[in-house]
C-alpha positions, 0 to 999 in steps of 0.5 A: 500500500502506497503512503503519502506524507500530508504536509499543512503549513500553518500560522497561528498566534501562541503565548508564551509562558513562563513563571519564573523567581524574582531574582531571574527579573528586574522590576525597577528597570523593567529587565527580562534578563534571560527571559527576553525571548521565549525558549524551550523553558516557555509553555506555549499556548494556541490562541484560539481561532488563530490558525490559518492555513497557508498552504498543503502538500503531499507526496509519496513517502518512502523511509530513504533519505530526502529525494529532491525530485521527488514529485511533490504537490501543492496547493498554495492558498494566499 
């Protein structure tokens, strides 16, 4: 039986969350220090409802490595 990989390009708005001790923060100069940006210590949360989707593909799934003449299609929605 043939296999296809379904592949669905999404964007979406997320929070990032995070609790952290007060000594990982700087109240007085509104410092994130470490915190800035969110990394893989966040928990990420989808906003309900934000998901659009941009564009689907598919093509044939085999298990060997990544063939670049693979046929591939798509279907682009802007």
């Amino acid at each position: 039986m043939t296999k296809y990989l379904v592949r669905h390009h999404v964007t979406a708005d997320f929070l990032a969350e995070k609790i952290v001790n007060e000594s990982e923060l700087d109240t007085e100069k509104n410092n994130l220090k470490q915190n800035t940006i969110p990394d893989g210590s966040f928990s990420f949360i989808m906003v309900e409802q934000s998901a659009k989707l941009i564009r689907t593909t598919y093509e044939k799934y085999d298990e060997s490595i990544n063939n670049s003449i693979k046929e591939r299609i798509s279907n682009k929605w802007y």
